[in-house]
ZASE-781607 format. One line per 2 residues: number of its first residue (from 1); for each residue x, y, z of C-alpha. Coordinates in steps of 0.001 Angstrom, whole numbers, plus 500000, padded with zeros to 6 digits. Layout:
BEGIN
NUM = X/Y/Z | ...
This chain:
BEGIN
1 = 532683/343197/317450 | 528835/341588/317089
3 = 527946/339757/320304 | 526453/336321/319008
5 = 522763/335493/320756 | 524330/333171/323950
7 = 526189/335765/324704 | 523509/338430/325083
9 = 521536/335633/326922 | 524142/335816/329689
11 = 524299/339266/329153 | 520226/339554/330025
13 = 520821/337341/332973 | 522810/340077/334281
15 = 520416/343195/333801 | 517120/341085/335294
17 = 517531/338928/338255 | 515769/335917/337624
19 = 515823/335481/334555 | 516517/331861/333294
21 = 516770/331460/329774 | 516151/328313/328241
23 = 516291/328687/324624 | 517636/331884/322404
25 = 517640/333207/318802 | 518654/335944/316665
27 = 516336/338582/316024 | 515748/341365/313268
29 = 517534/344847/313692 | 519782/347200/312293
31 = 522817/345270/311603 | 525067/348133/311852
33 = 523735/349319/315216 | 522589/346610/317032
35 = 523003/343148/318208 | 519316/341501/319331
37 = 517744/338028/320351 | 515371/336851/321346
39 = 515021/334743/324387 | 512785/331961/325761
41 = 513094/331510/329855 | 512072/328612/332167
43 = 508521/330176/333185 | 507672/329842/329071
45 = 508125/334134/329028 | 509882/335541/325981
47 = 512313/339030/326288 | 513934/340699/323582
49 = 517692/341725/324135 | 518926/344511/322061
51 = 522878/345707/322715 | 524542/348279/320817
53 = 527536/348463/318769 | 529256/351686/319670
55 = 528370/354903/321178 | 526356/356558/319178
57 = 523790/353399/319392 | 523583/353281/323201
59 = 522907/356570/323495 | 519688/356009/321120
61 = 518944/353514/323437 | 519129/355190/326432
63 = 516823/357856/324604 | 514629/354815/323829
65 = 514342/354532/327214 | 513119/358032/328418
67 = 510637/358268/325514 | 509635/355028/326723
69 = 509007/355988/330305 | 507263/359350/329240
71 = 504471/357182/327715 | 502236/357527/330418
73 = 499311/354397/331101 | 497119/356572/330011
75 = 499118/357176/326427 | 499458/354015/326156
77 = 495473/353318/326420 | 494439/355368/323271
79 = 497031/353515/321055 | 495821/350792/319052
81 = 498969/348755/319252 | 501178/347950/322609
83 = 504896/349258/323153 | 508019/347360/324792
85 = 508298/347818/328636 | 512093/347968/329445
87 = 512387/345346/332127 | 516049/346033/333123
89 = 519389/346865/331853 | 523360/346359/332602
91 = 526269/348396/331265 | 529511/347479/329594
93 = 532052/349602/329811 | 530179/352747/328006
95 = 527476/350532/325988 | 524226/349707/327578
97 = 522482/346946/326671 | 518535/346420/327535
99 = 515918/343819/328161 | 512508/344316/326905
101 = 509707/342077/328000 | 507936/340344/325166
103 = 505394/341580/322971 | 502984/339658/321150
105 = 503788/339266/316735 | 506339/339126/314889
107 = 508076/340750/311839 | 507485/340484/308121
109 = 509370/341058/305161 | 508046/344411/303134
111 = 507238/341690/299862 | 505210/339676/302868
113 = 503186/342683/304251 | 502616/344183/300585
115 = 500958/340984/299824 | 499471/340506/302813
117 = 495685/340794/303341 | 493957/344017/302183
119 = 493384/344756/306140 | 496378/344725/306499
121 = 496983/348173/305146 | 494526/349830/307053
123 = 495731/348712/309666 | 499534/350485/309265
125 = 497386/353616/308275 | 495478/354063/311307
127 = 499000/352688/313330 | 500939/355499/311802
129 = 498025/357689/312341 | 498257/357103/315882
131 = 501748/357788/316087 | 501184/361376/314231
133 = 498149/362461/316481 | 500402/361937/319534
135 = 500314/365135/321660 | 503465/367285/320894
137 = 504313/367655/324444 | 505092/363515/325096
139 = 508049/364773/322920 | 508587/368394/324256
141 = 508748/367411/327657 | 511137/364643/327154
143 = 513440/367271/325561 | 513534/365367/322832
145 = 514275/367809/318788 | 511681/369524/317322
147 = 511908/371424/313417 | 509593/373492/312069
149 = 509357/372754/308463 | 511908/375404/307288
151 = 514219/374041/309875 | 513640/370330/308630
153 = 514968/371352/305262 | 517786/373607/306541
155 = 518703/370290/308715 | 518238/368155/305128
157 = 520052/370687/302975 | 523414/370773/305463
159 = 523101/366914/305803 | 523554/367128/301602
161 = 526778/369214/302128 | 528437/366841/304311
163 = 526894/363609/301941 | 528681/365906/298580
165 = 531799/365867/300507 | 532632/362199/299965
167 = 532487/362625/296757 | 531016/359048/296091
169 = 527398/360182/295333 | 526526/360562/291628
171 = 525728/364110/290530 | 522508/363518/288948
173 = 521287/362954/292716 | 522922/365441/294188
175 = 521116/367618/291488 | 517928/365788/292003
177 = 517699/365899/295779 | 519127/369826/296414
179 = 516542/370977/293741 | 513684/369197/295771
181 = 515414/370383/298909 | 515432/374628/297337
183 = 511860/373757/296385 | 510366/375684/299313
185 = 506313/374667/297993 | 507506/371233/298794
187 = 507888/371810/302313 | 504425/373336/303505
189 = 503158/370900/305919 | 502463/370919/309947
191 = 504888/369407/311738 | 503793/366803/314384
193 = 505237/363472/316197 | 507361/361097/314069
195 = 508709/357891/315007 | 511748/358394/313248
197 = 512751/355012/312521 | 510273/353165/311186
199 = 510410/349976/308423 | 509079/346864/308566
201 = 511522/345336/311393 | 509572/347346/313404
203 = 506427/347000/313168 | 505097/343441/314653
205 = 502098/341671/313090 | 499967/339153/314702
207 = 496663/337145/312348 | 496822/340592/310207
209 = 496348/343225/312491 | 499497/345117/313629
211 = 499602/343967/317475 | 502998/346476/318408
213 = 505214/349064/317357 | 509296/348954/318473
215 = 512112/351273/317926 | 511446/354426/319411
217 = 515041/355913/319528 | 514561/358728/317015
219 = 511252/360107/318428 | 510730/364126/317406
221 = 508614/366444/315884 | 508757/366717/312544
223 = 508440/366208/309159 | 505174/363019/309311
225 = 506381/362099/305901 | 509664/360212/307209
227 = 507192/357808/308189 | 506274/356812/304624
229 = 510047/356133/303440 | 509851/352465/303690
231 = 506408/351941/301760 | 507338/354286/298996
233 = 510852/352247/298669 | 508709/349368/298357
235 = 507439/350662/294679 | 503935/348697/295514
237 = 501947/351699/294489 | 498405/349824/295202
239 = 499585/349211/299293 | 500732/352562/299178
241 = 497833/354239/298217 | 495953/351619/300748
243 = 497656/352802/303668 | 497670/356475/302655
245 = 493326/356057/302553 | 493527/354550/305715
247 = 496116/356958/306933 | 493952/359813/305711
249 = 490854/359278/307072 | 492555/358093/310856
251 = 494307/361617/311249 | 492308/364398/313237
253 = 494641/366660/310621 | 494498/366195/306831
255 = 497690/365300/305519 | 499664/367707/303574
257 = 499305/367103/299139 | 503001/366713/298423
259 = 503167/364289/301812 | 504734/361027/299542
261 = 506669/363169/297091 | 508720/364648/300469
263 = 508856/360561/301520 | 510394/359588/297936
265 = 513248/361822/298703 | 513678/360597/302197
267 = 513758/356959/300690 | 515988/357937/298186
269 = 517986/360299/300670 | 518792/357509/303116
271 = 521465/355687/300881 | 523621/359037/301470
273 = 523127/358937/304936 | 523792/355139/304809
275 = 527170/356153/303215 | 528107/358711/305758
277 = 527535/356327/308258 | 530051/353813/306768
279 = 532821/356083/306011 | 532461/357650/309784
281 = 532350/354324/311360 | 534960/353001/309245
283 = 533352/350377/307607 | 534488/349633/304268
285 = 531783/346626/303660 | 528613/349491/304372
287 = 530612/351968/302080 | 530428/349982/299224
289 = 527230/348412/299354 | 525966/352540/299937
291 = 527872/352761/296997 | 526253/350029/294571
293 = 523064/351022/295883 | 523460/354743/295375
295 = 524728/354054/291558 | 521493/351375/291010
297 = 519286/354438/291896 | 520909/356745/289600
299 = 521034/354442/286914 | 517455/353402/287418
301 = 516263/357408/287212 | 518000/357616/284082
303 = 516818/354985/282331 | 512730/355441/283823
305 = 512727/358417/285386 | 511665/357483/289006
307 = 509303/358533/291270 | 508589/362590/290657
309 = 509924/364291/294190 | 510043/368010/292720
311 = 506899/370398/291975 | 508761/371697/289098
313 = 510753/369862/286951 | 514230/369667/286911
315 = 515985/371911/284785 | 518889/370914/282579
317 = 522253/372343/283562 | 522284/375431/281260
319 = 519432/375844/279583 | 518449/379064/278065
321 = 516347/381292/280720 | 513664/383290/279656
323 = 515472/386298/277200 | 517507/383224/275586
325 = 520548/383944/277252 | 522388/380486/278795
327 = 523127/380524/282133 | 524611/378385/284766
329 = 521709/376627/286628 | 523203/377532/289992
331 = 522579/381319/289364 | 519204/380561/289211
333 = 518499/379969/292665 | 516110/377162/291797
335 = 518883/375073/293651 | 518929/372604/290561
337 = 522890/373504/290330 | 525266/370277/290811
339 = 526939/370168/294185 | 530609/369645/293783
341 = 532565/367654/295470 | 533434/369603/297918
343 = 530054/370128/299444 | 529301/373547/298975
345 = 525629/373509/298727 | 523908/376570/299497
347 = 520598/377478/301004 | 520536/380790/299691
349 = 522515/381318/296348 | 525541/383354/295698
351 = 523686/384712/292972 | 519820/384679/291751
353 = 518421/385809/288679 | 515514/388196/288901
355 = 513466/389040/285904 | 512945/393241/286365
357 = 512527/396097/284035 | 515307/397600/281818
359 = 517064/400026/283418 | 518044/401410/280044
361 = 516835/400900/276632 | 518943/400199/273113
363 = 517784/401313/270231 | 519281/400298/266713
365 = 520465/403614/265228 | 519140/404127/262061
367 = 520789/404136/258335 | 518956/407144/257949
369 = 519182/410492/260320 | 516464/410234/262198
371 = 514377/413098/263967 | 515219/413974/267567
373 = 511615/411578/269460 | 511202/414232/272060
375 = 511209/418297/271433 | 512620/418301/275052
377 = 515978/416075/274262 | 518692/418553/273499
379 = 520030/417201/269909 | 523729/415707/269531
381 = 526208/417161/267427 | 526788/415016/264225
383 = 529709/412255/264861 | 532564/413418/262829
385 = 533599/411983/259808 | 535322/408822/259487
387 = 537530/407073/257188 | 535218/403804/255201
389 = 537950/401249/256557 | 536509/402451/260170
391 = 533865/400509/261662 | 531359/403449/262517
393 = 530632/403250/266199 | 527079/404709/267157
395 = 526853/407803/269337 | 524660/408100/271942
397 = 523469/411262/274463 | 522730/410246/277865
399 = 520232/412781/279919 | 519050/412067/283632
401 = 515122/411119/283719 | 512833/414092/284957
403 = 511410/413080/288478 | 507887/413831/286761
405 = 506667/411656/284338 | 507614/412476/280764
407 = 504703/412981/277939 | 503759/409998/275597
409 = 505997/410045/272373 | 505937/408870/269129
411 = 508305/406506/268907 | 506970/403086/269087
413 = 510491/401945/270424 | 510425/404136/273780
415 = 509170/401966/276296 | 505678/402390/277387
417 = 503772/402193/281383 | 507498/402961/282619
419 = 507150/403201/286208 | 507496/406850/287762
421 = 510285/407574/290278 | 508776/408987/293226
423 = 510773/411809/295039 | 511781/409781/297939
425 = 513274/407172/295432 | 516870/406285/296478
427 = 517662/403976/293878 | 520313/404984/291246
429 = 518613/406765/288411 | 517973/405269/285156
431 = 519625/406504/281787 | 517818/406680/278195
433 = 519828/406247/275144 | 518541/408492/272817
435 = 519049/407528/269096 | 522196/409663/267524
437 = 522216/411602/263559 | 524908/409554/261894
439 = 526799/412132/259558
């Protein structure tokens, strides 16, 4: 049930004494988690009043408000935007709903800030900047997660399982995303603070500069690129690369090369977590708008291609390897396989294809008898003689490989720089076929 903006006016009455609103509108959030407005009281100050929709949102509000509190003055100081102050709060039942005091700005539409002024960009680089050179233990401290990268994509790659289990996600994704997610080149970068939840509804903009930043309820350490999701979605490829400069040259770390191509697939991945969230909270209006969205994407990739996200390209579902054999693309462990519908994505797969040497070697036997190749090779008895109606099967001699290396031959089809078996070798010992006399 969404809580129109009077009633969270009465509602902010209650969590800060005193307060007297006089005038009160709707304000920007996430629809499916929050209610907000924002209110005008009789001194002329303006609050913001954000309220959550179920559990899960009130407890990301009540982690807003410990990462809040462990920004210490002197944080606060070396940022070059301001933060919300939580000025009070009241609980309902088990949602809590909080009262922020104003900050100056006020949100713009991605088409708005794209077009904006060209400061404008720098200054979201150097904002996000700020956010990434945060010291790691504002987050550590508040016990708030931290992923290495490897644990980032583990966390991605069983988020994929549960998104394949709905069975509403078009393969071609599924395909794209897990073969960027197996892509383990993709995912060399240093982790550091991430906001988490950042788009344009957060970020508030006063006579272009950027005057605060809101929505700190996801706060970890991370992957920084989750921070880019919302430009890259915006396809304005000229901001983009204006905020990545400004980004770039802000950071006391240089950002990782593959930084945006990790943020495409977090843009692109957010539709399946959109859809989760609908079909856990039961909301049949979010499932199929997840839906139509998640089918406009893969349509759009198939007719232009869309933005690259994998180092190597994607393979096509059974394309000859190598030796020219066809095999499935999920024994290739290149993770390019499609994930079924029942979610069984793998990290590590079942089976992967290694190219190695030969442990034996065919050779063609001849029309004509052919000379023994090696002195050493004890010669075969002749194969008996058959009737012409019978397909003549070739015979063959199989003798153990000496532990020493054997002399150079003259056959040019015995293989040639074979590796020697050392005496501690516990592997299981290779086998020569030897060509056979036909009779």
């Amino acid at each position: 049930m969404r809580r129109k903006p009077i009633e969270l006016a009465a509602i902010a009455t209650a969590a800060v004494p005193g307060l007297t609103p006089t005038a009160v509108s709707s304000a920007p959030d996430d629809p499916a988690d929050f209610d907000s407005a924002l209110l005008l009281d009789s001194e002329g100050k303006r609050w913001r009043v954000r309220s959550p929709r179920h559990a899960e949102a009130s407890a990301r509000l009540e982690t807003e408000f410990l990462v809040l509190r462990a920004f210490a003055p002197a944080v606060r100081a070396e940022l070059p935007f301001l933060m919300p102050t939580v000025a009070g709060s009241v609980r309902l039942g088990t949602l809590t709903t909080f009262v922020y005091s104003h900050l100056s700005g006020t949100t713009r539409s991605v088409e708005e800030l794209t077009s904006g002024p060209a400061g404008l960009a720098r200054e979201i680089g150097s904002a996000l900047a700020a956010v990434h050179d945060l010291p790691r233990s504002l987050v550590s401290n508040a016990d708030l997660p931290s992923y290495t990268p490897n644990e980032f994509r583990q966390r991605r790659l069983n988020e994929l399982d549960q998104a394949a289990t709905t069975g509403k996600i078009p393969a071609a994704l599924l395909r794209r995303w897990e073969h960027a997610m197996e892509d383990v080149s993709l995912w060399r970068f240093n982790p550091c603070v991430v906001h988490g939840d950042l788009h344009e509804d957060n970020l508030l903009v006063e006579a272009g500069r950027v005057t605060a930043v809101t929505g700190w309820t996801d706060l970890r350490i991370g992957d920084p690129a989750d921070d880019f999701a919302w430009l890259v979605a915006s396809n304005e490829q000229d901001f983009i690369d204006a905020v990545l400069k400004a980004y770039t040259s802000s950071r006391r770390d240089v950002p990782d090369q593959h930084l945006l191509r990790r943020a495409a697939l977090s843009a692109e991945f957010a539709l399946a977590q959109y859809l989760v969230k609908g079909l856990a909270a039961g909301d049949q209006d979010m499932v199929r708008e997840a839906e139509d969205m998640l089918e406009s994407l893969a349509s759009d990739i198939a007719e232009y291609g869309g933005r690259p996200i994998s180092i190597e390209p994607l393979p096509a579902t059974g394309s000859p390897d190598e030796a020219g054999a066809s095999i499935p693309a999920s024994a290739t462990g290149s993770g390019a396989a499609p994930v079924s519908g029942g979610g069984s994505s793998a990290v590590t797969p079942a089976v992967r294809v290694v190219p190695v040497n030969p442990a034996v070697t065919v050779v063609p036997v001849p029309a004509q008898p052919a000379a023994p190749a090696q002195p050493s090779v004890s010669p075969v008895q002749p194969a008996p003689p058959v009737q012409p109606a019978v397909s003549v099967q070739p015979a063959v001699h199989v003798t153990p490989i000496p532990v020493e290396q054997p002399e150079a031959t003259a056959d040019p089809a015995e293989p040639r720089g074979a590796e020697t078996k050392g005496p501690d070798d516990t592997s299981t010992a290779a086998i020569s076929i030897v060509n056979a006399k036909q009779g």
